[in-house]
Structures are given as C-alpha cells and as structure tokens.
C-alpha positions, 0 to 999 in steps of 0.5 A: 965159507958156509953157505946159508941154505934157503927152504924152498917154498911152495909157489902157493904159500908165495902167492898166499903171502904176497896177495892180499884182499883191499882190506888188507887180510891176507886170503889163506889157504887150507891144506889136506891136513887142516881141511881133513881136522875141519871135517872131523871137527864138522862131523862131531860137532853134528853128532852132538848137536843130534845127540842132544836133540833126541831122547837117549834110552837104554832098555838094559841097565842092573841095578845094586841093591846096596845103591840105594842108601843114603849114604851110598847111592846112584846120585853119587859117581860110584863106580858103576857103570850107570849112576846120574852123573854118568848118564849127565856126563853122555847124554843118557837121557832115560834107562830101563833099571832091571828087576834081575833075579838069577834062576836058581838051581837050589833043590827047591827052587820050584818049591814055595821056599824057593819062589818066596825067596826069588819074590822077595829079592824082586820087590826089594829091588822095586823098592830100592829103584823107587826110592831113587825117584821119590826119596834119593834124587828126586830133583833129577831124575823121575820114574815113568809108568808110561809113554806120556810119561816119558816125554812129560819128564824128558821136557822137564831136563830130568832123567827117565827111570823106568823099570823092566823084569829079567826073569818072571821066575819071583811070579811063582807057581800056578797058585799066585803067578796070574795076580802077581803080574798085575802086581808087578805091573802096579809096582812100575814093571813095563817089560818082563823076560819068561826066564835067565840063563836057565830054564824056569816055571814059564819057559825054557832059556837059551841055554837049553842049545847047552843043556837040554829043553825042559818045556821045549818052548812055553810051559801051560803056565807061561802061555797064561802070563803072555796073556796076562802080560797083554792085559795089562800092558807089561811088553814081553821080552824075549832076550834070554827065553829060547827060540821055540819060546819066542816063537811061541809067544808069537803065536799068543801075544795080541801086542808087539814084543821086544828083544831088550839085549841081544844083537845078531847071530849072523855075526856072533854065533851065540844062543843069546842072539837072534838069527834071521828067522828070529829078526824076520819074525819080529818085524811081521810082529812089529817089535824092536830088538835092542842091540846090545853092547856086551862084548861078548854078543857082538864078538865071540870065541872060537869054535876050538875055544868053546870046545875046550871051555865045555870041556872043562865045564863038563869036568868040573860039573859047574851049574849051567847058570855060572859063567868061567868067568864067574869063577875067577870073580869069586867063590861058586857052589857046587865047586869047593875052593881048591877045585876053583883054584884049579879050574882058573890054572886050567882056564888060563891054559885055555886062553893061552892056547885059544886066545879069547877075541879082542874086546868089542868096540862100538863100530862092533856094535853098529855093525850089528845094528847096521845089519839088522837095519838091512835085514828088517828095517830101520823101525825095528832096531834100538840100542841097550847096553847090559851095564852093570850086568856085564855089558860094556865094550871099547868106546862105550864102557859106561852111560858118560861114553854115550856119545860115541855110539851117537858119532859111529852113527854119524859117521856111518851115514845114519839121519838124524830122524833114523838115530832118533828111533834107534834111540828110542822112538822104536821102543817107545812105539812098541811100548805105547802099542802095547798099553794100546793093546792093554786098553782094549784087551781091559774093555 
C-alpha cells in the first residue's frame, strides 16, 4: 500500500489560516518575495508620479529635412528617434530641434560658394522646424523663443519646440557673420556651437586632439560672435568646439554657457567630453553640461581598438570629419567604392580582434551624471540625448523610453526637486540668465 505523502506546511501559514480577525478576514502575511515586487511597485509607481510633475527637456535632438511634408512629418510615428507621439508615449515634455550643418571639407568651403551653401541648408532646417509648430501640428506642439515662453506652453499640455545651432559655420566670413547672428536670433536660435567635428571660420573643434589646431582655441572672428551671441541673448555652447576654445569663451562671455551633449571624460576618454578642469570651470561660470545619452560618450574603445581604427584611417586617408561608421552606412568621398568595401572587411577585423564595448545603458548614463553631480554640484548638470544624430543607448534608444532615465533617478536616490533641475530647471536658469545678460548688454 502506497502512503499519500503530506506537504509540510510552515507554522506561519498554519496560523495564518486559522487565525482570523472578528469580521471574519483572514490576516495575510507578506513573503520576501511579494514584499520585494511591492517596493518595486512602490519605487515605479514614484517615478511616474515625479516624472509627470516636472518639465522634461532634452537640449539635443536633429532633425530631417524631409520630416517636414504633409504627407511625411514629425506628428507621424515615423521611425525616428523623436517624433510626437514618442515624445507622448515618455513624457518628453519640450526638445531643442537642431539647426545641424556638417563642416565641409570641400575646397571652397571657406569661400563664398561654400558659406551660401552651409547658409542655405541652415534656413531651410529653421523653416521646416517652424512649420511643424504653425502649419503641421500646431494643436500639440508650439515653438518657444524664451523662458516665459517655455512654462506658457507647458501649462497649456502642448510640447515645447525650440531651437538650437550645431555649428555657427552658415554665419559666413567677417563680411556678414555679425548681422547673421542677429538674424539667426530672429529666426528662434537660443543656443549655438562655434563649430562640428572639424575645425570652421570661428573655432577649432575637438577633433584637433586628432588633426592638429587651426586657431588654437578662437579665430578674430569667433571672439566677435561670443560677443554678439551675448548681445542678443543666443547661449554658447561648447559641446563640439575644443577645450582652449571653451576656455576662451570663458574669458569673453558676460553670460553663463552650456555643454548641450557631451558627458564626462573622467569615465569615457574621448575629445568630445569634458574633463575636470573643463567641469570646474563651467560651474565658476555658472553653466550647465547636458549629459548626453550617446554610447559612445558614456563607454569608449580600447586603447589597442583606437590604435587599430586610426591606423586604418590614416590608410585610407578618410576626411576627419567621417566616422567608420559612416563607412559601413554608405558611399564616402574622397574613397572610391571598391576601397569602401575593402575598408569595411578591414574593419571587421578589427572589431573581432578588438571588440568594440557593449552598448551603453541608461545606468551609464547616470553614472555620468552622478559624477558630475559630485564633482561641481547638482545646479550644473542636464540631461540631452543626441537622437537622431547618433545618440541613443539601452533603456533609452527613443524620446517613448524617456521614463527610465526618471527610474534610474529614483532608484539612485535623486529628490524630486534635484530631477526637476536635471531635467530642466538648470538650462532653463542659464537660459533666462542669458536674456538677462542680453537686456542689459541692449540698454
């Protein structure tokens, strides 16, 4: 005969089960296990909460110029990193869209073909931007040329568009550069870099660690424009320009400056971060550095990678201002098709012999933040994200993902009032410190 085995029951559960409260419920008992989900329950269920009190605002997003029709156009879920009913979807309450031209390396780049054709790319992405707010999707979102302007459209529910320059190179040359920053000031610019990934009229980039410097630091010409910047209220931002340049502008502007998408070089050694000189210096200045979410910002290659990837840079002679992985995407002057193909076999090598580092996550990026928070203080330090233009890590690969970098927050013991700022209260500061600064300079 087979006995019926019984399962030993806890005496707590016993008890549990017998015991029963005089209106007849019976009293449970949490476990480790369900006490555990409660608190994660509890610690989202916070995060949302502040994640929908505070203004969202990401100082860094490209745009496409062909995002713009009627029939194609950021109010539309396209596959873009940002459209509107991503930034619905997360909770992105107000975005910088960026005025983006790339440094050319065309033999008349500095020449008056050259600078026409960097001018007219800028005003035809100022156009498209301003036909999003007035003639495509004016019902959600609207476009802001000021602090006031900012909380004005924010209290209304609608999305925040506003603009900012990457690379001031459409100004021109010393003929017309002065007046064109007020009239890219007109057109809704509220921030603007000297230059890109290569060195322009104004500044030498970063990539000059790489290539040499052309003006080590400022040109004549670039001082001027700080200056004019100042005047009219546009905040300079030194996310691409090099180091002796950002020092440099420290010494010119009458106005807090900004970082818009660069993170620390402490813990990713690349040329577009800052180091601690460069974060010290921006809190004597009062400015913001908005810690961006590009992988390749917040984890970087090896030495022995880097090494082998210039090497066959150097090779193929590719212009400073391409990356390898602009080579695998398409076509690249200056390389004929059979070298590309070459060069991407070659490239393969290289990263199975030196493995490139795993994607970013969004714990990478707050670790960022969280050092720059020790090193200079929680009122110097914002959040952007680059998307579109390159940007976008694990956990927050679109504006819909905004959320989790609000968790990672939370979990990491940030108040609400200290997210609040990180996610916009400190640029917002510096930005009405520089129309400030802009009115009195006007006076």
């Amino acid at each position: 005969m087979r006995l019926r085995t019984r399962t030993k029951l806890p005496m707590a559960v016993i008890i549990a089960a017998l015991f029963v409260s005089a209106s007849g419920t019976a009293i449970s008992y949490a476990t480790p296990s369900t006490q555990k989900v409660s608190a994660e329950q509890a610690l989202i269920a916070k995060a949302k909460g502040i994640h929908q009190r505070v203004l969202t605002l990401d100082t860094h997003d490209d745009i496409d110029i062909n995002n713009f029709a009627y029939s194609r156009n950021y109010s539309q879920d396209l596959e873009n990193q940002v459209t509107l009913p991503k930034m619905i979807a997360g909770g992105l309450d107000a975005s910088f869209f960026i005025v983006y031209t790339g440094q050319s390396t065309e033999p008349d780049a500095f020449e008056a073909a050259g600078y026409k054709r960097a001018y007219d790319n800028a005003v035809n992405m100022f156009e498209g931007i301003h036909r999003m707010t007035t003639v495509l999707a004016p019902n959600q979102i609207e476009f802001a040329r000021s602090v006031a302007d900012v909380n004005r459209i924010y209290a209304k529910g609608k999305k925040v568009a506003l603009i900012g320059v990457e690379n001031a190179y459409p100004l021109g040359d010393d003929k017309v550069a002065i007046k064109r920053v007020k009239q890219f000031y007109d057109r809704g610019a509220r921030y603007m870099s000297l230059a890109h990934q290569g060195h322009s009229q104004l500044s030498d980039s970063n990539t000059g660690e790489q290539i040499g410097w052309k003006w080590n630091g400022l040109s004549p010409l670039g001082k001027q424009v700080i200056a004019e910047m100042n005047k009219w209220g546009i905040m300079v931002d030194v996310s691409h320009p090099s180091k002796e340049s950002m020092m440099q502008t420290l010494a010119i502007t009458k106005a807090p400056i900004i970082a818009s998408h660069s993170s620390v070089r402490a813990l990713c050694d690349v040329s577009r971060n800052m180091d601690d000189e460069q974060l010290l210096a921006l809190k004597a200045n009062n400015g913001v550095i908005q810690i961006v979410g590009f992988s390749a910002y917040l984890k970087t290659d090896s030495a022995e990678r880097r090494a082998a990837l210039k090497t066959l840079r150097d090779e193929y002679q590719l212009p400073n201002n391409v990356s390898t992985q602009a080579v695998k995407r398409g076509p690249v002057g200056g390389i004929s098709e059979e070298q590309r193909e070459t060069l991407i076999k070659r490239l393969a090598e290289v990263d199975a012999k030196f493995p490139p580092p795993s994607r970013a996550t969004v714990k990478d990026l707050v670790d960022h933040i969280d050092y720059a928070v020790k090193k200079i203080g929680i009122d110097h330090v914002g959040i952007s994200s680059d998307f579109d233009g390159g940007g976008g890590i694990d956990g927050w690969n679109h504006a819909g993902e905004t959320f989790n970098v609000t968790l990672e927050l939370v979990r990491r013991g940030y108040t609400e009032a200290q997210i609040a700022k990180l996610w916009s209260g400190n640029l917002l500061r510096v930005m009405a410190d520089v129309e400030k600064v802009a009115k009195e300079i006007q006076k």
